[in-house]
Structures are given as C-alpha cells and as structure tokens.
C-alpha positions as CSV (number, residue, x, y, z in Angstrom):
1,X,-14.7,-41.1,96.6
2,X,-18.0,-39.2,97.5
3,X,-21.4,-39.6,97.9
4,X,-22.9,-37.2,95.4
5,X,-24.9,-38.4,92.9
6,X,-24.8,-36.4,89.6
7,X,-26.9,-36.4,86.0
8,X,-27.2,-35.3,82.9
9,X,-29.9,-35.3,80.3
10,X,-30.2,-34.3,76.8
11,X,-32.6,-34.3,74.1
12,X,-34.4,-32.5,71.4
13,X,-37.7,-29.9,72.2
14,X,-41.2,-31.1,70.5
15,X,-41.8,-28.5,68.0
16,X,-44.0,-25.6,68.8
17,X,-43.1,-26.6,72.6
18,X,-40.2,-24.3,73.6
19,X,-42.0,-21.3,75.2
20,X,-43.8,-24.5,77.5
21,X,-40.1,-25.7,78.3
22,X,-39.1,-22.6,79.3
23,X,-41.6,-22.1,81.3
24,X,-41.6,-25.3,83.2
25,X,-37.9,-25.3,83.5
26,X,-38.5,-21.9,85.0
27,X,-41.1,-23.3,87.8
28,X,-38.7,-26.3,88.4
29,X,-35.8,-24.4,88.9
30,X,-37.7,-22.3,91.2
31,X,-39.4,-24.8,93.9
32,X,-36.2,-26.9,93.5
33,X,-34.1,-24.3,94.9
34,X,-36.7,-22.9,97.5
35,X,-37.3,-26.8,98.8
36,X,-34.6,-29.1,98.2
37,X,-31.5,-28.4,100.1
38,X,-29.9,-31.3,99.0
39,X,-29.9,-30.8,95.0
40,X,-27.1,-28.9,95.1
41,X,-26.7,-27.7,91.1
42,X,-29.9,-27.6,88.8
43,X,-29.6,-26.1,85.5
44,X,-31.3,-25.9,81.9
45,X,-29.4,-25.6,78.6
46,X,-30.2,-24.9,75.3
47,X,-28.3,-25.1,72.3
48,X,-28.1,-22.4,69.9
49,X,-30.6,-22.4,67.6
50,X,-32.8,-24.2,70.7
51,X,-34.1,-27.3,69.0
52,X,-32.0,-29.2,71.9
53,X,-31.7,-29.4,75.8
54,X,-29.3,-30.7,78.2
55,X,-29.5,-30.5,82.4
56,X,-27.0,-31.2,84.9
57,X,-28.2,-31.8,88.3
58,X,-26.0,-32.7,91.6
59,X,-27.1,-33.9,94.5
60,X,-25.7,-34.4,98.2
61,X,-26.9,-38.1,97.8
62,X,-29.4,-40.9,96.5
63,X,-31.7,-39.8,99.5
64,X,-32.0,-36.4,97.8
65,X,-32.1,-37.4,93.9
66,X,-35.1,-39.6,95.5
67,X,-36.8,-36.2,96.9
68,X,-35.8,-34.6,94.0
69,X,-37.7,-37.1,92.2
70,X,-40.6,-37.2,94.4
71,X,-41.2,-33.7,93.2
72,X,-40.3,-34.2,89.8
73,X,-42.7,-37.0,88.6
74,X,-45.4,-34.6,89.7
75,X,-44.0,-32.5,86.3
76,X,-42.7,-35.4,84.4
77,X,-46.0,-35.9,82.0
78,X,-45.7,-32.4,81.4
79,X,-41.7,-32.5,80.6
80,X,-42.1,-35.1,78.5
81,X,-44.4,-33.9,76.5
82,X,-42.2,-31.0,75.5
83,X,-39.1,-33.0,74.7
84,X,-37.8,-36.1,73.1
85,X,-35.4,-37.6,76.0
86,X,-32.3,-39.1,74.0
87,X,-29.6,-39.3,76.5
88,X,-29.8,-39.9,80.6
89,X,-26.6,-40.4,82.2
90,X,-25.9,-40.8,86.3
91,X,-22.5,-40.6,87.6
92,X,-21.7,-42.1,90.9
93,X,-22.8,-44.7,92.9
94,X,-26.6,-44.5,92.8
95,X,-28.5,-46.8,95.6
96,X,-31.0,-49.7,94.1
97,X,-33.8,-47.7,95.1
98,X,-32.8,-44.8,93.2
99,X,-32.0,-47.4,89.8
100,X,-35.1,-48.6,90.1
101,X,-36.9,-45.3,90.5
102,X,-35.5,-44.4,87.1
103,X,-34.9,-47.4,85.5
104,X,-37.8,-46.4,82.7
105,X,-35.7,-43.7,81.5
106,X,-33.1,-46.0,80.4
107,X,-29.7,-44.3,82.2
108,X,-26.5,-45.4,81.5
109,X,-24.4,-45.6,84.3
110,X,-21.1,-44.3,85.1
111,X,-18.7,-44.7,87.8
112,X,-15.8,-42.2,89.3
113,X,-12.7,-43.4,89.3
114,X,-10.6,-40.2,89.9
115,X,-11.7,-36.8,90.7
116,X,-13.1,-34.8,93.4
117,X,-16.3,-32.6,94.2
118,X,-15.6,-29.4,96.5
C-alpha cells in the first residue's frame, strides 16, 4: 500500500462570507504550494450555486499533513468562521500524532484496501 495520506472536507459557506473564502482559499493555496513540498494536491471546490465547499488534499505522508497543519491552524479561526464544517474524511493510514492533531474536527477514517497512487 502507500504512505500518502489523503482528505477531504466539505461543508456549507456562512452567509455573506464567500468573497472571504475565496480569498483565504486563494492565500492558502498560494503559501501551500510555494512552502510545502510534501502536500502534493491542494484544491477548493464550490458547488454550483456556491452555498457549499469541498477540498481534497494529498500528502507524501503524516510528517507533511502535520506541517501542513502547522501552517494551517495559523488560518483555522479564520476558515471556520466562513464555513460550517459538516464532513472530514482521511484516507490512509494516518500516524497517532496526526489523529490526535485533528481529532477535534471529528474525521472519519478510512482505510485502502485496493488501489494505487502514481
């Protein structure tokens, strides 16, 4: 199996917040790319009518969803306060350290059983 570590979130935007999602999801995306080799996919989705986000996020390994993090929970106030998180779900085979660096978010877990990552 692999080593990556991948997740997803979804959730509804706050109303009258979407122009500050967009913009933080903007300046995540940004310093995420520029300083954290090891998160490998980072994206933003809306749906249509943009009353709802999801994100997927892959990274090399627990190590870098923690550095990932690290930077993260700098912005997480401000992310949370533009969204209502209903869904958080890690696929893999996440360390301890990393469940218990999330665990408030309430993840559900899932594990690969077939598959592969290129």
């Amino acid at each position: 199996m692999t080593t990556k570590i991948c997740w997803t979130t979804n959730g509804k935007i706050v109303a009258g917040k979407l122009g500050a999602f967009r913009s933080l999801a903007a300046r995540l995306s940004e310093r995420v790319e520029s300083s954290e080799p090891g998160t490998l996919t980072y994206q933003f989705f809306l749906i249509e009518d943009e009353s709802e986000f999801d994100t997927i996020e892959l990274f090399e390994d627990s190590a870098a969803a923690l550095t990932h993090l690290e930077g993260f929970l700098t912005h997480a106030e401000e992310f949370m306060s533009c969204v209502v998180l209903e869904g958080f779900y890690v696929y893999g085979d996440p360390s301890e350290e990393l469940k218990g660096t999330i665990e408030d978010w309430q993840p559900s877990y899932y594990s690969q059983i077939a598959g592969f990552t290129r």
